[in-house]
C-alpha positions as CSV (number, residue, x, y, z in Angstrom):
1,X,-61.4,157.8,-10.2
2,X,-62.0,156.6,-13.9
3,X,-60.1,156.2,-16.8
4,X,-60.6,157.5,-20.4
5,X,-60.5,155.3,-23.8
6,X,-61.4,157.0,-26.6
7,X,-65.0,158.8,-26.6
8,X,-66.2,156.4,-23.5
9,X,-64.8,156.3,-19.8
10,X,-64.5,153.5,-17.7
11,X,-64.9,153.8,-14.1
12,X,-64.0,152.4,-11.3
13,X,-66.5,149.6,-9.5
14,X,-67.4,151.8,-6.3
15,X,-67.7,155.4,-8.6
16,X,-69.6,153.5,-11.2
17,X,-72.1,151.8,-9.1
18,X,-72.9,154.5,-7.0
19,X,-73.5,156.5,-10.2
20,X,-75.6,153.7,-11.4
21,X,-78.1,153.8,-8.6
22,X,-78.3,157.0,-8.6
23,X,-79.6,157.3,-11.9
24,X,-81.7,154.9,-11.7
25,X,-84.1,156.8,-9.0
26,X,-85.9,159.3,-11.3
27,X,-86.4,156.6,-14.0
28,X,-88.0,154.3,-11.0
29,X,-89.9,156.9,-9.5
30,X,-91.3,158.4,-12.8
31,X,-92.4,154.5,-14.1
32,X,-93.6,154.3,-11.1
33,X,-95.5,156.8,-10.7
34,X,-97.1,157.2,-14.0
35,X,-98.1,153.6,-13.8
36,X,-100.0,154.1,-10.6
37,X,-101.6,157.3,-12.5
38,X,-102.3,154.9,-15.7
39,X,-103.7,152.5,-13.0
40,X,-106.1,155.1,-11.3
41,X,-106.8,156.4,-14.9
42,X,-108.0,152.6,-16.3
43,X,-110.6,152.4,-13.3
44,X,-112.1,155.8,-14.1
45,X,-112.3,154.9,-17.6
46,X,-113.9,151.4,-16.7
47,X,-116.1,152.5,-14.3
48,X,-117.5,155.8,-16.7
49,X,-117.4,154.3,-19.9
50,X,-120.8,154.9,-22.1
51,X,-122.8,151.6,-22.2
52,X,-123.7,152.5,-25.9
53,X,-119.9,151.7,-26.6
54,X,-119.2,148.8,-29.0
55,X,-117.9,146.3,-27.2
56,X,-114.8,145.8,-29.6
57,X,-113.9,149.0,-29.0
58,X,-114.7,149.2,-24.9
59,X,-112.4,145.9,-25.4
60,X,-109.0,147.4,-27.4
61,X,-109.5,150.9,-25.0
62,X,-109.1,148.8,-22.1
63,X,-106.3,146.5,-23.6
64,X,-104.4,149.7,-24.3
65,X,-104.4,151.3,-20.8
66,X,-103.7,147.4,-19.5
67,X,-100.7,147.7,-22.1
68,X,-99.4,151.2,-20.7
69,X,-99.1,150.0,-16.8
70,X,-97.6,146.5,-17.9
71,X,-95.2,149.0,-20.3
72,X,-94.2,151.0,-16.9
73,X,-94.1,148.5,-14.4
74,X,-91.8,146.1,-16.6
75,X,-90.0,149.3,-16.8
76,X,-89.6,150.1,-13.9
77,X,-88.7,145.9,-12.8
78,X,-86.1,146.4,-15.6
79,X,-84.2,149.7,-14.2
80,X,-84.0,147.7,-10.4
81,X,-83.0,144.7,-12.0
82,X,-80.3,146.1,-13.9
83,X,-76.5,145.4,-14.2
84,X,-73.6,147.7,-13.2
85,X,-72.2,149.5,-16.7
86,X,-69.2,148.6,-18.1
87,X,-68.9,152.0,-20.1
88,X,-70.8,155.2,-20.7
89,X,-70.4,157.9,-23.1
90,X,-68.6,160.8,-22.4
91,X,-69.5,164.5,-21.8
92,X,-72.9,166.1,-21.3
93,X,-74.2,165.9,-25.5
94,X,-74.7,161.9,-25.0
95,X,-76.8,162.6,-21.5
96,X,-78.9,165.8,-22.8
97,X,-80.0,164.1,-26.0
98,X,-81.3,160.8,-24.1
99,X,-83.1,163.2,-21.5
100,X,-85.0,164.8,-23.6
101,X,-85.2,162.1,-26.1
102,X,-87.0,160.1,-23.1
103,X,-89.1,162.9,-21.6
104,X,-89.6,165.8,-23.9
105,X,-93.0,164.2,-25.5
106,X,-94.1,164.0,-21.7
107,X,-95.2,167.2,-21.8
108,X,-98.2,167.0,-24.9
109,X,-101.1,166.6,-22.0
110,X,-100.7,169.5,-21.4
111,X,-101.8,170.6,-24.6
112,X,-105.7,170.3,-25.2
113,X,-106.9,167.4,-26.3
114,X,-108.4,166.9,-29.9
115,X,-111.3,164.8,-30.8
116,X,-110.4,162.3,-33.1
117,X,-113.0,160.2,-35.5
118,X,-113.9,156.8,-35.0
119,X,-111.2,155.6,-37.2
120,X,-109.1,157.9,-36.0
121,X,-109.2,157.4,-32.5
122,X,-109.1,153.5,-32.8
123,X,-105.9,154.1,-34.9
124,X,-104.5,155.7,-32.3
125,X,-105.3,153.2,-29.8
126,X,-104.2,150.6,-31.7
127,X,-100.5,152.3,-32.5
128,X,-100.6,152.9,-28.6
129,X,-101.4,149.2,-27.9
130,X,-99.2,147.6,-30.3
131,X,-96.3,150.2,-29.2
132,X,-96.6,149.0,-25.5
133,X,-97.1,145.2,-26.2
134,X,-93.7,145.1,-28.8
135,X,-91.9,147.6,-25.7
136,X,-92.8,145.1,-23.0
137,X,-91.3,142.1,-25.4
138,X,-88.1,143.9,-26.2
139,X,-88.0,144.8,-22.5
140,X,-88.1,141.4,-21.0
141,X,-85.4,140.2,-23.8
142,X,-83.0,142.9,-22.6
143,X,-83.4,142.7,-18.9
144,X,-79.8,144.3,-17.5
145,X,-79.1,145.9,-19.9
146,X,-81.9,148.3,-20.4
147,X,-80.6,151.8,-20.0
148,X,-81.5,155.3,-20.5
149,X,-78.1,156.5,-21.2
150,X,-75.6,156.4,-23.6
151,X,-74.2,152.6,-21.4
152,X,-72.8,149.8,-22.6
153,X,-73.7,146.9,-20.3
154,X,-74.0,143.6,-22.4
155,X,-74.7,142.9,-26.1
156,X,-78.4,141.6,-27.3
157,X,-78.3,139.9,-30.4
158,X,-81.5,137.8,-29.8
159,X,-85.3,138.3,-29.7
160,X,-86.3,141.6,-31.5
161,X,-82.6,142.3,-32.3
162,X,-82.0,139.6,-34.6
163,X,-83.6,141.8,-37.0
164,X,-83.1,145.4,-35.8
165,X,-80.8,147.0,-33.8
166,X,-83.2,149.4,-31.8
167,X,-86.2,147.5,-31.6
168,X,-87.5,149.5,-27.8
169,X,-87.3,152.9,-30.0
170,X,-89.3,151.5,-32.9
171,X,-91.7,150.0,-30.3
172,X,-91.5,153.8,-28.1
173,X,-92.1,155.4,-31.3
174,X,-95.3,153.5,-32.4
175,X,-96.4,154.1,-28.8
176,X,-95.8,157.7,-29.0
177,X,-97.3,158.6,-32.6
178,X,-100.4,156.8,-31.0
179,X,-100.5,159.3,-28.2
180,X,-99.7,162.4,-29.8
181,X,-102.7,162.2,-32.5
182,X,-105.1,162.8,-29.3
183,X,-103.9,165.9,-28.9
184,X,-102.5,166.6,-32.4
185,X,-101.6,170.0,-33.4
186,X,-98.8,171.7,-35.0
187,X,-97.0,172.4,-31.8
188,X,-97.4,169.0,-30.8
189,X,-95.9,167.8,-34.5
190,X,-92.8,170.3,-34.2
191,X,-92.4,168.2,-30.6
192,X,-92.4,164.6,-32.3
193,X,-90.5,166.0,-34.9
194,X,-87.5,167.4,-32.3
195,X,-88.0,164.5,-30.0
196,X,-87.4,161.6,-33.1
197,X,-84.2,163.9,-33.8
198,X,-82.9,163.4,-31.0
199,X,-84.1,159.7,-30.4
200,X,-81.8,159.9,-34.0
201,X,-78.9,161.2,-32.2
202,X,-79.4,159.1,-29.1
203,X,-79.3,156.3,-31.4
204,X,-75.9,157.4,-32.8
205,X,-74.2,157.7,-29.7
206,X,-75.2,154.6,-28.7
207,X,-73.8,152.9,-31.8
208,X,-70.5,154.7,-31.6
209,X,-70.4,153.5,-27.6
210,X,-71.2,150.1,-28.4
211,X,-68.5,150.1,-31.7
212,X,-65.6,150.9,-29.4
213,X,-66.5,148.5,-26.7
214,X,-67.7,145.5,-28.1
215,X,-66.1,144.2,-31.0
216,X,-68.2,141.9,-32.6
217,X,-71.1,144.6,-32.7
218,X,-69.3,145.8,-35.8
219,X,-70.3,142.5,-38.2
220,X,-74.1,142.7,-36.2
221,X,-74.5,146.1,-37.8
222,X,-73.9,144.9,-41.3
223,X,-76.3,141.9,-40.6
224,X,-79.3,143.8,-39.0
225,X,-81.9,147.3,-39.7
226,X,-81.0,149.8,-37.8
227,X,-84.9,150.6,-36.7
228,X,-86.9,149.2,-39.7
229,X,-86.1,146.4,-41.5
230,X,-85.6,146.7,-45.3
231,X,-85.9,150.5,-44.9
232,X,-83.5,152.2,-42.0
């Protein structure tokens, strides 16, 4: 059984932990999986690389596929590691807008992919690499309480969130702008566009959740950004 307060239920221990590893198996399987793809993709790309590549840029190109696997495989070390909710949004609007939030930018490979400039392609590399490296930080800081969902779990006011309150979207988001410039187009924008709405929404939800359940998050949101600081 569970019990309803407000907009967020509270379950019981057995329900809610059953629940809990159940969604944590297509999170796990998809980190994993893509890193062992990213993995397999880094020694192609090693192996094939043109020797009249600057070294500098051989160097970052490498550092930003290194930067995706570390990215999944803390990921997925995060989602096992995890603690049992204590709360979780209700009804489905909270779960469909994190899904596709997550996932919905997944599908831009298979869109064709665009040859970028020089500059342009190291910017994206660089937006990718710096992305990853700032997701992997904010990861290890939150630990158990990572969540794809709409959860509340425990409250992180250190690290990253000293100064924002969403510091893994800001970091996702960087990481994602990277990717979808190498296969930019204006399907692919009306995507990123739709997918950063609902990121937007997933953020709401999210606040609202954590509002109602912990009390002191109220005087952290007047204190911190919500993604950038100084802007948002």
């Amino acid at each position: 059984m569970s019990s309803r307060i407000g907009r967020f239920d509270l379950t019981e221990p057995q329900q809610s932990r059953a629940y809990d590893v159940l969604m944590r198996l297509p999170v796990l399987a998809w980190s994993t999986g893509l890193a062992i793809v990213s993995a397999a993709g880094l020694e192609r790309y090693a192996s094939a690389a043109d020797p009249a590549l600057p070294r500098a840029i051989y160097s970052v190109n490498i550092a930003m596929r290194l930067s995706v696997i570390v990215y999944l495989a803390i990921l997925a070390a995060t989602v096992v590691v995890r603690i049992q909710p204590m709360a979780k949004a209700r009804g489905a609007e909270p779960r469909i807008s994190a899904l596709i939030g997550t996932f919905l930018l997944t599908v831009v490979v298979l869109f064709p992919r665009r040859e970028l400039s020089l500059t342009a392609g190291c910017v994206s590399t660089l937006l990718i690499l710096a992305g990853n490296a700032l997701a992997v930080f904010v990861l290890v800081r939150l630990r158990g309480s990572f969540s794809i969902m709409a959860e509340a779990r425990q409250l992180v006011t250190s690290g990253a969130y000293r100064y924002v309150r969403h510091p893994l979207y800001l970091a996702e988001e960087i990481a994602t702008i990277g990717s979808v410039m190498q296969f930019l187009s204006a399907w692919t924008t009306m995507l990123l566009v739709a997918q950063i709405a609902f990121q937007l929404r997933r953020i709401a939800n999210e606040e609202t959740l954590l509002t109602d359940v912990f009390p002191e998050y109220a005087k952290y949101r007047q204190k911190t950004a919500r993604i950038i600081p100084g802007i948002y």
